[in-house]
N, C-alpha and C positions, 0 to 999 in steps of 0.2 A: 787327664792323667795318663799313665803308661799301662800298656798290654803286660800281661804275664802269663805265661804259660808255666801252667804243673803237670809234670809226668810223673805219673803214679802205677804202678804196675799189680799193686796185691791192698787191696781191704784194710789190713793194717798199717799198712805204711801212709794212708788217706788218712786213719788215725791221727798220724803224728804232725799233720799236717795242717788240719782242718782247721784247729783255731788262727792260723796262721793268714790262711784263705779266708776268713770270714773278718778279721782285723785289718788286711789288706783289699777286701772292698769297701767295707766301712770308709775307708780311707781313700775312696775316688777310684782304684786301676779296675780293670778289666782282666778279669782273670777265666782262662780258660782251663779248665782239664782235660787231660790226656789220659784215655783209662781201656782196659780191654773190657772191650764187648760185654764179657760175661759175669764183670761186678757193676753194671752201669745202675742196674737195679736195686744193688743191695747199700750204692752206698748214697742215693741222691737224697737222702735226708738229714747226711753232715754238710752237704753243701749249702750256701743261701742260692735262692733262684736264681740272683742276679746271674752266676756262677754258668758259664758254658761248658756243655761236656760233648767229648766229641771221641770219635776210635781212633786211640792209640796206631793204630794200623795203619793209618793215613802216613805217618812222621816214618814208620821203619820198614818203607817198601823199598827195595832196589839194593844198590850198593853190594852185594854180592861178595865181589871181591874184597873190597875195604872189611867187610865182617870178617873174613873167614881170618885175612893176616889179621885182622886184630885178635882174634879168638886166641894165632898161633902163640902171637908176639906175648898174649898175655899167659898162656900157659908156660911159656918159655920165662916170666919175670914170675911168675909165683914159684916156679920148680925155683929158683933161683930167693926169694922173699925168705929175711931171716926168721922168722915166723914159722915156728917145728908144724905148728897146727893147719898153716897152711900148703905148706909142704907135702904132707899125709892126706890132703882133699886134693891136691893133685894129681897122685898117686904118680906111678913109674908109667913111663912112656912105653909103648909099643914097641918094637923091634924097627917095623918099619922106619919110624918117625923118630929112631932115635938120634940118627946123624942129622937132620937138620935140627931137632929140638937142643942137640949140643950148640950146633956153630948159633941161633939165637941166644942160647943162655950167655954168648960168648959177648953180647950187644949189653946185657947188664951186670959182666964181670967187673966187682969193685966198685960197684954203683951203691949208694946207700940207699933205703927204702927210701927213703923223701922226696927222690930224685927219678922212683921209679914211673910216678905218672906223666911226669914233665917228657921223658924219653918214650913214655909207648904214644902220648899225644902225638910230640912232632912225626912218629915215623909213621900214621896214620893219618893224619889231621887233608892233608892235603888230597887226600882221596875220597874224603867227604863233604858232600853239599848241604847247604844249613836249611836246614830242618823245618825251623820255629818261624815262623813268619813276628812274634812279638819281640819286647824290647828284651827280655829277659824270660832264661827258664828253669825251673826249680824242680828239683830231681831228689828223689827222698830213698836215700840210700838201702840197702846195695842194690841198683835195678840189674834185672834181667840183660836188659839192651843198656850196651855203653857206648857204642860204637855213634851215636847221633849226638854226644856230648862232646866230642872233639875238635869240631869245626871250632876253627881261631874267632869266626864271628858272630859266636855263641854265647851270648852272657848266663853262664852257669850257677847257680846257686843251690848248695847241697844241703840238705837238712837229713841230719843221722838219724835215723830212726830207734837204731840199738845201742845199746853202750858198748858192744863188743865189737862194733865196726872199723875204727881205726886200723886195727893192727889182723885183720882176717887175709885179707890179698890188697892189692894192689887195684886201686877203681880201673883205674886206663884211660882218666882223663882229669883236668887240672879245672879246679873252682876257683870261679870271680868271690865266693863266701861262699862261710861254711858254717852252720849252724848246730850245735853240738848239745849237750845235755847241760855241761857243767865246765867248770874249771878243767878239772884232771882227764877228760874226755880231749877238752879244743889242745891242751897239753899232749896228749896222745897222736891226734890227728894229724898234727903239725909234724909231733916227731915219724912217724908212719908215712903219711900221706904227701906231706910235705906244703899242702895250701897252709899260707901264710895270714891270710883274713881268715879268721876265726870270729865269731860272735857267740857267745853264751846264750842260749835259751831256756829249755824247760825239759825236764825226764817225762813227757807227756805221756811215756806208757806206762809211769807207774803213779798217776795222779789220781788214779782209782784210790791206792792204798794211802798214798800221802794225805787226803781229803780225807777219807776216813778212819785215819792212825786214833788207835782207841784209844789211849791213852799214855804216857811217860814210862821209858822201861821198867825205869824206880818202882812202879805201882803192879807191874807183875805180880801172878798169883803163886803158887806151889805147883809144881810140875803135874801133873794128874793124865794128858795126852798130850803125845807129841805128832808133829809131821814131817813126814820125811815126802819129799815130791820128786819124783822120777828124774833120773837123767836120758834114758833111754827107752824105748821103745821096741817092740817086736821086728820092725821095716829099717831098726838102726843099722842089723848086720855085722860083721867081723866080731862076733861073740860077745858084742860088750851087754845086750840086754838078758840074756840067760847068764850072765857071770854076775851081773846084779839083782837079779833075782833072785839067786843064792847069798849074795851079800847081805839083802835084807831080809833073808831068812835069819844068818845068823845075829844081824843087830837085831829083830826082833825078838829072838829068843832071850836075848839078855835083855833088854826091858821086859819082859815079860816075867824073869826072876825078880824084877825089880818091881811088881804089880803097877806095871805101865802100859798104857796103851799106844799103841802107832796108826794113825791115821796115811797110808799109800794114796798119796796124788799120781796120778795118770798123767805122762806126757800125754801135751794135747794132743797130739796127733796117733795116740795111741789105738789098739783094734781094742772095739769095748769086749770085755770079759778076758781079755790078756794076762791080768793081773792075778783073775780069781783060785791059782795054785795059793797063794800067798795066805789066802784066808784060810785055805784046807788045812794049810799046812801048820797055821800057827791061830789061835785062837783069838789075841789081844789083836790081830790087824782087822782094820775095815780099810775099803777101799772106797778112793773119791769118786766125785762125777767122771764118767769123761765125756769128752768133747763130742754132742752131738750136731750136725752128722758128723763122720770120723773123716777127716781130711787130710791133705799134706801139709796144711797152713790152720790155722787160727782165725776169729776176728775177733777184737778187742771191741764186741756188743757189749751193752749193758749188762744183758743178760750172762754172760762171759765173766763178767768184772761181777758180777754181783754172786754168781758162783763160787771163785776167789777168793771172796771176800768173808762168805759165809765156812769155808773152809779155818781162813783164818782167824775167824770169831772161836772158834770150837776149839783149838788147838792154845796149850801153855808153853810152847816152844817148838824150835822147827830145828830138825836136822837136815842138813845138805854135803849133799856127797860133790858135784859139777853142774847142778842148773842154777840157772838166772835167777828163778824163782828165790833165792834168799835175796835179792833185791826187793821184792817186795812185800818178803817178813819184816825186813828190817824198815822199808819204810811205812807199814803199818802201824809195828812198835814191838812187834815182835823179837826175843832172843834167838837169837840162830849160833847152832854148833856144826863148824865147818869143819867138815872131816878132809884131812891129808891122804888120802892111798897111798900105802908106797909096800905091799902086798902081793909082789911080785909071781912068788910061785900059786898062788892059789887063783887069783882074778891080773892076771897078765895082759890083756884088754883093758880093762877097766879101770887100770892103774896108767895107763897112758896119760889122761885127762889130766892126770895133775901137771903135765909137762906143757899143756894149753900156756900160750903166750896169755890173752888174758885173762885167765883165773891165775895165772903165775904174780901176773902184777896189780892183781886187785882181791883175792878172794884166799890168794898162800901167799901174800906179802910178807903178813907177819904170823910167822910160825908160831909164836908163845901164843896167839889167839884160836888157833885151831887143834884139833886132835888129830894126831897122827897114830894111823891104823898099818902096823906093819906083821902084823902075825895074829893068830888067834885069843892070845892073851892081851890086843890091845882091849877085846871087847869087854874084859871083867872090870871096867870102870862105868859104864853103862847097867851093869849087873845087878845095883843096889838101887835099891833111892834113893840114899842122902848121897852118894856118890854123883848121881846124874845130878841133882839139885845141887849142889855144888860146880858141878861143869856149868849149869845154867848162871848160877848166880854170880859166876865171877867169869871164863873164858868169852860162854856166850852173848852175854850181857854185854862185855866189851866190843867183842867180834861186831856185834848189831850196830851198836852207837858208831863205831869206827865206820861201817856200812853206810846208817845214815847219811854220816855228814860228809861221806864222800860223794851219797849220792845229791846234797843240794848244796856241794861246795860251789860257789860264786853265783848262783842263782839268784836273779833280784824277781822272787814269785810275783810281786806287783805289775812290773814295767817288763817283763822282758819280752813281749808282744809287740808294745811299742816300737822298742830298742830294737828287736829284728826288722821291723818293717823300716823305720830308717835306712838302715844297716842294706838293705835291700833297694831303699830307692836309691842309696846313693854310688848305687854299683849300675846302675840302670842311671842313671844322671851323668856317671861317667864316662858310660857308652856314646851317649848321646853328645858330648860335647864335639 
């Protein structure tokens, strides 16, 4: 059968990967991974033995130059990416760097995103040597290193990790397939990215909640606690997490007239004990786990997911202001009530997020689903309790179910293992011809 190399760069992304790898030796190849040094340890027991692991470091020595233009070229096509959200992780150029980061941006004036990886490959491509010594390699979005995907005699196969990846920046190089979550994801990536081979897979990072969805929204209880989970953190910076600190001071003070509780989730990556004004300051809040040890990243351990999980057991509905995490209220079976910002003078930071490309076209789609919070008197709807039971029972209720089924629109949960690894050899069969 045929070699395959995965290049993996973070813990989680080995997540979303793993059954993939384990389906695909099952299946006769040879498959090696690419991983740094320092998760070699944490993650050898989602691989099967058969499975080679080797340092990452070996593949992204040299090349020098080819990084650095790539680095420019790609900062020059994000400044330039319709994408408000990517724009703003750009940030504004230096003085120095400003004249030539214009005459670059000038190379994808009038280029439409789809178009943008096809153009930073070619102006790149040729200054890079391949890499991969196998037939094909599989790169589990958004790595670190882009710069060794480029080579034209590279059989690239991507597998998105996140649902929000499409439309973030621009990768900086063009896949032979592309393996996505859902329908409205390969729909995305196509219109963003521009690859053309799309295959459907699995939301593998929220199979935790899916597998254990408690039961049918219909069967919800009465509202008694809610959760609200953090969009920001202490280390986020430009004032958005002390501006939401204050925000759920005051959402919690109106559940609190409404003899409610709010249960505060910790971004992972939060500093433990961050949160604990929140309890001072308001009685009805308790705070969730966070993430031990406290990191920049995540790992989607058991012990992780079963955390989550236990969060979501305890809670009668979820509020979300801008995290993912109502992805996996709703795929649990939870109601989720998605708040609108548009609260300008008071949280001016933290009113940004609503202009996010993808929470714009998945999470503020449909406005009659959400609450929009524009002044102090949005919160006297939250105030009572037949009022918030009411938001539950008819906004949030909806808001979830719409949730769900986007998140397992075209998914065939049985087979799509199979159907990837096809889908995979026949891109690797192609090469070969």
């Amino acid at each position: 059968m045929s070699s395959i190399a995965c290049y993996v760069d973070t813990n989680v992304k080995l997540h979303a990967v793993s059954d993939l790898i384990r389906r695909l030796v099952a299946r006769g190849h040879d498959v090696t991974c690419y991983l740094p040094l320092e998760i070699h340890d944490s993650v050898a027991a989602l691989l099967p033995s058969e499975v080679a692991i080797r340092d990452s470091a070996v593949v992204l020595q040299g090349q020098r130059f080819a990084r650095a233009l790539q680095r420019r070229l790609r900062s020059a096509a994000t400044a330039s990416w319709i994408s408000e959200t990517a724009v703003s992780r750009a940030g504004k150029p230096s003085a120095i760097k400003w004249m030539s980061n214009r005459f670059l941006r000038l190379l994808f004036a009038g280029c439409e995103p789809r178009f943008y990886n096809r153009r930073l490959e070619r102006l790149v491509s040729c200054f890079v040597s391949k890499r991969f010594a196998e037939d094909a390699v599989i790169v589990v979005t958004r790595p670190t290193e882009r710069l060794i995907f480029t080579n034209r005699r590279t059989k690239v196969i991507s597998v998105m990790e996140s649902w929000d990846h499409p439309s973030k920046d621009p990768l900086g190089f063009t896949s032979d397939l592309v393996i996505t979550w859902n329908s409205e994801t390969a729909n995305a990536w196509q219109e963003y990215q521009g690859d053309q081979n799309v295959q459907i897979g699995y939301p593998t990072k929220l199979a935790y909640a899916l597998e254990a969805c408690r039961n049918s929204l219909s069967d919800r209880p009465g509202i008694k606690q809610l959760l609200y989970p953090m969009t920001f953190c202490s280390t986020s910076g430009r004032g958005q997490f002390e501006e939401e600190i204050r925000f759920v001071e005051m959402l919690a003070r109106s559940l609190q007239q409404a003899g409610l509780k709010l249960n505060v989730k910790p971004k992972p990556n939060s500093v433990e004990g961050e949160l604990s004004r929140l309890k001072m300051h308001c009685s009805n809040v308790s705070i969730g786990a966070y993430n031990r040890p406290c990191s920049n990243t995540y790992q989607l351990t058991e012990l992780y997911n079963e955390v989550r999980l236990q969060e979501l057991r305890q809670a009668d509905g979820v509020i979300n202001l801008g995290t993912t995490f109502a992805l996996d209220s709703a795929a649990y079976g939870l109601p989720v009530l998605q708040l609108e910002l548009q609260y300008r003078d008071e949280f001016p930071a933290l009113t940004k997020i609503s202009s996010y490309d993808h929470l714009k076209s998945t999470f503020l789609a449909r406005p009659e689903l959400t609450l929009k919070v524009t002044n102090v008197d949005s919160f006297k709807s939250l105030a009572t309790k037949a009022s918030v039971q009411n938001l539950f029972d008819e906004r949030a209720f909806d808001f979830s179910s719409m949730l769900y089924h986007w998140i397992i629109s075209g998914v065939d949960h049985e087979n799509w293992e199979e159907q990837c690894c096809c889908e995979i050899e026949e891109v690797i069969v192609g090469a070969q011809r």
